[in-house]
N, C-alpha and C positions, 0 to 999 in steps of 0.2 A: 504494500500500500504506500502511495505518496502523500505526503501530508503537505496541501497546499496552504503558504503562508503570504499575507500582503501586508509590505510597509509603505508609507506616505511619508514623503519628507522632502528637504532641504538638503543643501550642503555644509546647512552647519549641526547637523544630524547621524552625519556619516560615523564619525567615531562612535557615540555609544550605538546606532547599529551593529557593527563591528562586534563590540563586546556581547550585545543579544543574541545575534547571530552565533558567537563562541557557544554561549552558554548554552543556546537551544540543542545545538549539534552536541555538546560535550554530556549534558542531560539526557541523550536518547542516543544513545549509540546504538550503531546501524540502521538507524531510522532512513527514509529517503525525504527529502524536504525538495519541493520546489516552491521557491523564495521569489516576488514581483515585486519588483521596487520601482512604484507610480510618483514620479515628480515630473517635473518642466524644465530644471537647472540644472541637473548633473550631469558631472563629464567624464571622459573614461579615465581618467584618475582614482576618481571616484568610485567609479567601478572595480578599478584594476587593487583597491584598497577593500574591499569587499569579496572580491573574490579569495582575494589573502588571507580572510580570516577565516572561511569557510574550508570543510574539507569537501574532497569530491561528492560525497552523498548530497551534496547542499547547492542546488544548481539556481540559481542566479540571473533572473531574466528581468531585461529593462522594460520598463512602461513609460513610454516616454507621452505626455496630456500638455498636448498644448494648450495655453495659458486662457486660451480662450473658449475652451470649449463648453464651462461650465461657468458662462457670464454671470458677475455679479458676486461671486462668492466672495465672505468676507473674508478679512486676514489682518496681522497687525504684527507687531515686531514680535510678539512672543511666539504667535500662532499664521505661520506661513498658510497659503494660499490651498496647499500640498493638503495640510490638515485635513480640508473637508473632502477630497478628493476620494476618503475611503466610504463616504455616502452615497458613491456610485460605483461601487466595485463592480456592480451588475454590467455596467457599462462599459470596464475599460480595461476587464480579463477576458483572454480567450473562453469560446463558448462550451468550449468538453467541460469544462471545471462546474461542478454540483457543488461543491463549498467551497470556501476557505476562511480562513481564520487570521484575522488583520490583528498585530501587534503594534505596540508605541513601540520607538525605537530606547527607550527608557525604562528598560524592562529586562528583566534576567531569569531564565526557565532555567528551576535547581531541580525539577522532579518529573518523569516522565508524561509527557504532555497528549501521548495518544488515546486514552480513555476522553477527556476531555475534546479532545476534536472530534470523537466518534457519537459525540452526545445525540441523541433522540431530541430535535427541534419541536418535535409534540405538534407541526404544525405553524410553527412560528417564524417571522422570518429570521430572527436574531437569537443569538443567547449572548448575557453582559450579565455584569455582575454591578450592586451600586456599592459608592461609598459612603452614605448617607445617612443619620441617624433621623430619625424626628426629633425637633422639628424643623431643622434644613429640608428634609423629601415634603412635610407641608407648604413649606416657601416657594420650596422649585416648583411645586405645581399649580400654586396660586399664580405665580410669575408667569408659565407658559400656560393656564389654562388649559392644564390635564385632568383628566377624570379624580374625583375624590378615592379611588382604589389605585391609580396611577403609582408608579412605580421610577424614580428618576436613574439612571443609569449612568456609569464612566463609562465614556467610550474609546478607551484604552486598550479594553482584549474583547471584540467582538466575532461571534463566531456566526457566519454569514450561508443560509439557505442561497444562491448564488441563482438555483432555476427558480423558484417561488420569484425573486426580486427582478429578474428579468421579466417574468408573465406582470408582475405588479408595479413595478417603480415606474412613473412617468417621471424623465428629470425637468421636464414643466413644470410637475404638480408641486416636485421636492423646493424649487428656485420661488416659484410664486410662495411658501407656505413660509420660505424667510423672506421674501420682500415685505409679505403682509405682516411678517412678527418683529421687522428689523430691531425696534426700539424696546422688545421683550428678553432680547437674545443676547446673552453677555459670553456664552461659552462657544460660541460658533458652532462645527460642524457637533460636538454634545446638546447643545439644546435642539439643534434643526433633530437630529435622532430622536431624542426622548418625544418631543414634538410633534412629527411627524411620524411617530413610529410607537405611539403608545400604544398599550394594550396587544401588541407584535410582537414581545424582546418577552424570550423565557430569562425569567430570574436564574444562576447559578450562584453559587456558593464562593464570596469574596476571600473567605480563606484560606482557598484553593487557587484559587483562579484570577485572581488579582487583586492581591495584599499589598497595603502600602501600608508605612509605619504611623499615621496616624490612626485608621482604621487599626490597626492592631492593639493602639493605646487606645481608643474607646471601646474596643470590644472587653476588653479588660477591666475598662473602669466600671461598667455595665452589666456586665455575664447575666443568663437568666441563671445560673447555679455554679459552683465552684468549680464543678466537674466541667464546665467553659472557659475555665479560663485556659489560655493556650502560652507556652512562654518558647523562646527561640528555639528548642530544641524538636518542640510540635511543630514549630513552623520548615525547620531543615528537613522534617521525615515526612511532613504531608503537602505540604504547599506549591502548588506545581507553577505559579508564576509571582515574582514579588515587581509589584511597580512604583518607582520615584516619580510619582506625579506630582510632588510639590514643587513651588517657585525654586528652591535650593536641589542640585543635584549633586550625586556623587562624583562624580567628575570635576567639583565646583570648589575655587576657597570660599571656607562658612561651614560646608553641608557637615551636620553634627550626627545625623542619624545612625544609629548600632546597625542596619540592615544596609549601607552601604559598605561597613568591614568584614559585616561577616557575608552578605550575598552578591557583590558587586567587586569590590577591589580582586577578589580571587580570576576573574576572570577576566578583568580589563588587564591583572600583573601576566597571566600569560599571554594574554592576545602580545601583548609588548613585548616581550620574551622570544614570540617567534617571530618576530617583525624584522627585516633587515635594519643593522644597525641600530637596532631597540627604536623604531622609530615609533613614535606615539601615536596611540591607537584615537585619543581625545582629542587632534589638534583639531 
């Protein structure tokens, strides 16, 4: 089996792909991955630094979207243009492909990820997982005027019904539904999702499937019972993707977080290691 994966990004994004990229491969061995990487700006430098960090099983295909295809889309210095472009995955992978499973490039797979790709959609077009307590998921949905049972989601590890979205996505209906929200929408291509895609997106399980360190300090401060609370050792044997979706990144001077020494520097220290002349995998 090939486990189809899509990233959206920039060129100033390459390095920590790079080290996801390691960690996915080094996390599943012998798995086969075919990896699509959908941007506008990248050159074969870029490439040829990507292909570096992957082994053969890990095959590497450009997407190249022009800038214009998806008029309108917003962007800003933190959140390139690339960002929402995983809103149309339906539209801009070859047609064999029934899923695939879109990563942040800020992200590191420490535990075997193919149960989770093989997930039962139940029907839906998405599976996400949120990081949201109440009453933040109250906020979010008064914000975008989602259903009172509504459900807000990261759209960080989305795992995508690829033929459902193609019979159903109109990228009219997705473009018009943020013209009409513009001055609702603070997350970009996260809120057009939750938005346009409520009551669509199977809930999974965030501390599997995308754990970040503050969701892991509130699930703690919170637990329904003791026998929930989870500490780093739960998280290295069960947890099959950890994501830095905060402003601060491991890669970053500042970033203070315990889950970039123990699940992040290990792979970015050999992605550099194999690199000629140790060149740096984060420049």
């Amino acid at each position: 089996m090939v486990i189809n994966i899509l990233v959206t990004l920039d060129h100033g994004y390459i390095g920590p792909l790079c080290v996801m990229l390691r960690s996915l491969c080094e996390s599943n061995p012998g798995a086969q991955f075919r990896v699509f990487v959908a941007h506008s700006s990248l050159d074969d430098s870029d490439f040829e630094k990507i292909d570096h960090a992957v082994p053969s099983t890990c095959r590497i295909e450009n997407v190249f979207v022009p800038t214009d295809k998806f008029p309108g889309l917003p962007s800003s210095d933190r959140w390139p243009k690339e960002a929402c472009y995983r809103i149309f995955a339906a539209h801009i992978l070859p047609d064999d492909l029934d899923r695939v499973l879109y990563l942040d490039p800020d992200i590191v797979i420490i535990n075997n990820i193919e149960r989770f790709y093989n997930t039962d959609l139940d029907g839906m077009c998405l599976a996400a997982c949120t990081h949201m307590f109440e009453p933040m998921q109250f906020l979010s949905r008064v914000r975008l005027k989602m259903p009172a049972q509504g459900i807000y989601f990261n759209s960080g590890v989305l795992l995508m019904d690829l033929q459902m979205l193609r019979r159903e996505q109109k990228i009219e209906s997705v473009l018009a539904y943020f013209n009409k929200n513009k001055k609702r929408i603070y997350l970009f291509d996260q809120d057009i999702i939750n938005g346009f895609y409520c009551g669509q997106i199977l809930a999974v399980n965030p501390l599997l499937y995308n754990l970040d360190e503050r969701y892991y300090k509130l699930h703690n401060l919170n637990p329904k019972s003791k026998a929930n609370v989870i500490d780093y050792n739960w998280v290295k044997k069960n947890t099959v993707i950890i994501h830095f979706c905060g402003k601060k990144k491991p890669w970053q001077e500042g970033y203070k977080g315990k889950f970039g020494e123990l699940f992040y520097d290990r792979y970015a220290e050999k992605l550099n290691d194999s690199r000629p002349e140790a060149e740096s995998a984060l420049a």
